[in-house]
C-alpha positions in Angstrom: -11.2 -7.7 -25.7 -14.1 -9.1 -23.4 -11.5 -9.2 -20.5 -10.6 -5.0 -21.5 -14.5 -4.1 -21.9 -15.8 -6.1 -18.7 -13.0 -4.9 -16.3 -14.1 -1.3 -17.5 -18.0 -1.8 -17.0 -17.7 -3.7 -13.6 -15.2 -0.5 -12.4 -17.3 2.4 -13.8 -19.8 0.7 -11.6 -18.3 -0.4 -8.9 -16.5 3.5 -7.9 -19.8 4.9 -8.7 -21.7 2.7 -5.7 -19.0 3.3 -3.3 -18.7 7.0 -4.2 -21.8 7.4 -2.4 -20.8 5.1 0.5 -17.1 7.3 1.4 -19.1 10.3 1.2 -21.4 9.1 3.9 -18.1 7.8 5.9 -16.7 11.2 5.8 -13.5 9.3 4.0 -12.2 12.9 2.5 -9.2 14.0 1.2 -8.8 17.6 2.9 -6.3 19.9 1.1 -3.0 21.1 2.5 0.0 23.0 1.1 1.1 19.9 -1.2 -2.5 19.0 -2.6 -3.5 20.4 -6.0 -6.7 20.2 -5.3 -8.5 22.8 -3.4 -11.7 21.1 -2.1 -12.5 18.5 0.3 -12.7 15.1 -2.2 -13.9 11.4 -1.3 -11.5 9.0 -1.2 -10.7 5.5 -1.4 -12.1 4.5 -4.7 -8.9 2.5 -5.6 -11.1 -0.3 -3.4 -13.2 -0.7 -6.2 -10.8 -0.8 -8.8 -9.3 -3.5 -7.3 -11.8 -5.7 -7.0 -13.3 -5.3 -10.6 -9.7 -6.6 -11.7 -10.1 -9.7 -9.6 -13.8 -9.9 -10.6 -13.2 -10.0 -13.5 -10.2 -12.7 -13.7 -13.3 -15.2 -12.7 -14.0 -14.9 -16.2 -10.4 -16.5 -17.0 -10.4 -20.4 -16.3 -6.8 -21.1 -16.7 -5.2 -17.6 -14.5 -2.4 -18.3 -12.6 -1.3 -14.9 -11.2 -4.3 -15.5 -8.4 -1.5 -14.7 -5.5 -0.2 -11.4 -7.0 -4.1 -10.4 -7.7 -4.7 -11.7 -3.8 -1.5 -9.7 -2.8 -3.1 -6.1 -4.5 -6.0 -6.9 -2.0 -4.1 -6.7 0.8 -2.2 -3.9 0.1 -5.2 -2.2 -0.8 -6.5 -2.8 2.5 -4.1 -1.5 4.2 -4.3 1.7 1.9 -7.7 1.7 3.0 -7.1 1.3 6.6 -4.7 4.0 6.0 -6.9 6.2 4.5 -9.4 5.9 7.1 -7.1 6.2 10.4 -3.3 7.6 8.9 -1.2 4.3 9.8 2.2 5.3 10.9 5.2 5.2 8.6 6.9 2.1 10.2 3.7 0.0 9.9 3.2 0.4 6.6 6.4 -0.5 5.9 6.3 -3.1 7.6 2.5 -3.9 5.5 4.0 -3.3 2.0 7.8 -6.2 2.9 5.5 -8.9 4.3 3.3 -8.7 1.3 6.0 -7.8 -1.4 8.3 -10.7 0.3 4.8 -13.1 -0.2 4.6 -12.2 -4.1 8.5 -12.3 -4.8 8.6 -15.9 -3.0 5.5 -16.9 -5.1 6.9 -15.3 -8.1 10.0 -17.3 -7.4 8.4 -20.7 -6.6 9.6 -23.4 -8.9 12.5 -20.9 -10.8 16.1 -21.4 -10.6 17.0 -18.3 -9.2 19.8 -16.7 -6.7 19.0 -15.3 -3.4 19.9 -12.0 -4.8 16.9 -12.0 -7.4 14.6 -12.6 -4.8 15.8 -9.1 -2.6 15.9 -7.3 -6.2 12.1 -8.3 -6.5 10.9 -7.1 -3.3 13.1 -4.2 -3.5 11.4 -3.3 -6.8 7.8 -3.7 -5.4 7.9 -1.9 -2.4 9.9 0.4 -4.3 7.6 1.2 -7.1 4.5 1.0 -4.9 5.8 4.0 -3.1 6.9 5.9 -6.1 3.1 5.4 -7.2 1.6 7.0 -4.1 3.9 9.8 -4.4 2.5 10.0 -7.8 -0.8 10.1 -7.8 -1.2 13.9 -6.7 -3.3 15.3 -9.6 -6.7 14.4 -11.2 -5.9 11.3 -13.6 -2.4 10.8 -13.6 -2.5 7.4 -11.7 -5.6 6.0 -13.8 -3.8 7.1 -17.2 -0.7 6.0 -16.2 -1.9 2.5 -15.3 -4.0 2.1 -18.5 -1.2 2.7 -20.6 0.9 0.2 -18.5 -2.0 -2.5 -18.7 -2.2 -1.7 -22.3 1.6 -2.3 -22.9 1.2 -5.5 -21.2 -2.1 -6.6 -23.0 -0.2 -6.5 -26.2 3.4 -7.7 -24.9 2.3 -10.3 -22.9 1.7 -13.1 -25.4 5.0 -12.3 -27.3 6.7 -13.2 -24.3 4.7 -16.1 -23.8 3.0 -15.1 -20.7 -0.6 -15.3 -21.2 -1.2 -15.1 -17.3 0.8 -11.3 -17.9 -1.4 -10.2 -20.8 -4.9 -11.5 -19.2 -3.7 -8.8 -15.7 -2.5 -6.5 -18.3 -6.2 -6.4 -20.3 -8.1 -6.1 -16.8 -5.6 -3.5 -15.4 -6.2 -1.5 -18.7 -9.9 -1.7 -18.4 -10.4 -1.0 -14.9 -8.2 2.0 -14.9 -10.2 3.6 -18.0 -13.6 2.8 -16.0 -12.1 5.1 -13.0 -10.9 8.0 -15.1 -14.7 9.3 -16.0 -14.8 9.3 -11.8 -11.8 11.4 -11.3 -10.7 13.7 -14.5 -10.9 15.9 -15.8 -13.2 16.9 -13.2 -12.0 14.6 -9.7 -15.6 13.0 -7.9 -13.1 10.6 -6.1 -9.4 9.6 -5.8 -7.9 6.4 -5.5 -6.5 6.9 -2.3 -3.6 5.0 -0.8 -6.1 2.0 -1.1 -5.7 2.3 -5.4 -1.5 3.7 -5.0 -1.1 0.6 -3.0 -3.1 -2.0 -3.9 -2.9 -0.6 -7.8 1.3 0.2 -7.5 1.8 -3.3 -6.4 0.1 -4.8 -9.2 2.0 -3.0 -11.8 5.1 -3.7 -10.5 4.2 -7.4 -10.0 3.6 -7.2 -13.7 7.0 -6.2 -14.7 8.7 -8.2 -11.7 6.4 -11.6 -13.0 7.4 -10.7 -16.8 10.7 -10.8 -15.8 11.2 -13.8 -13.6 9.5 -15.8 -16.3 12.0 -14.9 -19.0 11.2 -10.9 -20.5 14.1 -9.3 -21.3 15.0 -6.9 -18.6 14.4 -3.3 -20.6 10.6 -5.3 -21.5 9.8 -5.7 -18.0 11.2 -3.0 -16.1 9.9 -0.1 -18.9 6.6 0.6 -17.6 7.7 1.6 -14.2 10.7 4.3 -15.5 8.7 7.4 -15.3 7.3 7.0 -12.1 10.4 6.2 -10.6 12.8 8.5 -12.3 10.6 11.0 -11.3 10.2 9.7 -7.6 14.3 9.1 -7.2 15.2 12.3 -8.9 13.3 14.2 -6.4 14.9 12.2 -3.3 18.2 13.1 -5.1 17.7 16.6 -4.8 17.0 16.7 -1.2 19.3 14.9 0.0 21.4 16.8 -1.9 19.5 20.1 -0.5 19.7 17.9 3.0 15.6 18.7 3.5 13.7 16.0 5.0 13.0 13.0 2.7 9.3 12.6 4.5 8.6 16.1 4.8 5.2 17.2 1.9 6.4 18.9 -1.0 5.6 20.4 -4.5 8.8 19.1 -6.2 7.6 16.2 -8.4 7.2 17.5 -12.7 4.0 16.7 -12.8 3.3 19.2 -9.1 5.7 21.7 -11.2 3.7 22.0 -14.0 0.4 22.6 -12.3 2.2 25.2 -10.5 3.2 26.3 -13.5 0.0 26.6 -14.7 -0.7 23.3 -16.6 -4.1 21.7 -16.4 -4.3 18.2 -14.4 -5.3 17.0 -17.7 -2.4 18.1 -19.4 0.4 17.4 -17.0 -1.2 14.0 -16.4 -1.3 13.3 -20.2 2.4 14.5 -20.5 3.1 12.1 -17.8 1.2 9.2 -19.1 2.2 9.5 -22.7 6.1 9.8 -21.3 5.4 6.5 -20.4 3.7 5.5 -23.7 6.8 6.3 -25.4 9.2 4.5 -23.1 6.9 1.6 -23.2 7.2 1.7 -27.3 11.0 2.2 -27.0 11.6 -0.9 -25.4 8.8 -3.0 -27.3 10.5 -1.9 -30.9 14.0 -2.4 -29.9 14.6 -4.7 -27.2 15.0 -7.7 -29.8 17.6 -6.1 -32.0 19.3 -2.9 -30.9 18.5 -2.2 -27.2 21.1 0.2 -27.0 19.2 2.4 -29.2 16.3 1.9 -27.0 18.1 2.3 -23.7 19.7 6.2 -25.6 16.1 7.0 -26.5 14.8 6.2 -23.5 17.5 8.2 -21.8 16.8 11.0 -23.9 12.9 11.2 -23.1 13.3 10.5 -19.2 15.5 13.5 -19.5 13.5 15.6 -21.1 10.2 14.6 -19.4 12.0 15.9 -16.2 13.4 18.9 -17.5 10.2 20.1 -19.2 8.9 22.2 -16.1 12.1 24.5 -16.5 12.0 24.3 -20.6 8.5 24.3 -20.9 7.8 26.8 -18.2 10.8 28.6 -18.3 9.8 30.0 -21.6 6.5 31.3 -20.5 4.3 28.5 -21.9 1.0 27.7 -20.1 -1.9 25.4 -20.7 -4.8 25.6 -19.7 
């Protein structure tokens, strides 16, 4: 609990001193035709998120995830950079396989593992911290959506025996909660691609790290469904529709639904308690009948990305 309430304090502070700081930088987010936000916005703020998580690992004598925690840095550096000058698509590609080969070698170090678990791990991270940028297009989906995931590892962590896994998941929890007062409902500052980076890569190091160490498989790779069911199913579609895979768009459930005429609150709460429930599916089942859980969590994936056309179809609004 001190990790949880010390990760929250030194982020509510941190994002409120550099608030000022992108302002002054002119580091805005200026909407276009896929924004759902309709003024100018700082941007960036994922910086401080960061760095209150490793802050406050300092307080944690024994943490041995230092590399993956060194690794967000990075990639929220670049984000930054990217942020501040628009790096080109190849280089930050090129950014997020150097450091997501660096983490899957060090996750690997000292495991008896095939060749093939080391491309599945980098896969997975550049994967998912992709997916997460794409995500994070409406006033606290990203921060929700990574304090439910640090919450499900805060409390499945030490089950699995991974203490290093539950100390990131209690620091993750509490640094996203101390940026949501920043950024809904009301948004004073984004993330930026400094947090989807630099925040996407340490959630999917969580689940890669739980895994490697001996999760089961539905455990570790739970937290990240949403966000990449919802990321791949759009890619399906246009490819399918052969539109350009890089080209902005409004096609993503949670862009749907504000459309629709959702709140960002309420579309980022559907989306982050879609992910609650997967999380719960997988921590109540996956030691006696994971087939239940894998059906259940079939059926609410489903249904999470059907809801703009059920929900909306029918004439619901929230606002």
């Amino acid at each position: 609990m001190t990790l949880l309430i010390s990760s929250f304090g030194v982020s509510l502070v941190l994002v409120g001193l550099l608030l000022p700081l992108l302002r002054r930088a002119q580091l805005l987010d200026v909407p276009n035709h896929r924004s759902s936000h309709s003024a100018p916005t700082p941007r960036g703020a994922g910086v401080g998120v960061v760095a209150a998580i490793a802050a406050t690992l300092l307080l944690v004598e024994d943490f041995t995830a230092w590399p993956v925690v060194l690794a967000a840095g990075v990639m929220a550096g670049v984000g930054l950079v990217d942020d501040v000058r628009s790096l080109s698509g190849a280089t930050r590609l090129l950014a997020q396989v150097l450091v997501a080969a660096g983490v899957g070698a060090w996750l690997l170090t000292g495991e008896e593992q095939t060749w093939w678990v080391v491309v599945a791990a980098v896969f997975v991270l550049i994967g998912y911290v992709n997916a997460f940028n794409f995500m994070d297009g409406i006033n606290g989906i990203s921060g929700l959506t990574a304090l439910v995931i640090g919450a499900y590892w805060a409390t499945q962590g030490a089950p699995q025996g991974l203490d290093a896994v539950r100390d990131l998941g209690l620091v993750t929890a509490g640094a996203a909660l101390g940026f949501l007062p920043w950024n809904a409902p009301r948004a004073r500052v984004f993330l930026g691609d400094a947090g989807s980076y630099g925040i996407g890569l340490l959630v999917a190091s969580l689940s890669v790290l739980a895994w490697v160490r001996g999760a089961h498989w539905f455990v570790a790779l739970a937290p990240l469904v949403v966000y990449g069911a919802d990321t791949g199913w759009v890619l399906v579609k246009r490819v399918k529709g052969r539109r350009p895979l890089m080209e902005a768009h409004r096609e993503h459930v949670y862009q749907r639904l504000v459309d629709g005429g959702w709140s960002h609150v309420t579309s980022a709460g559907f989306c982050g308690g879609t992910t609650a429930l997967v999380c719960l599916c997988a921590a109540l089942t996956w030691s006696s009948v994971p087939v239940v859980g894998l059906a259940a969590t079939a059926g609410i994936v489903l249904a999470y990305l059907s809801a703009p056309r059920l929900a909306l179809g029918r004439g619901v609004r929230t606002a």
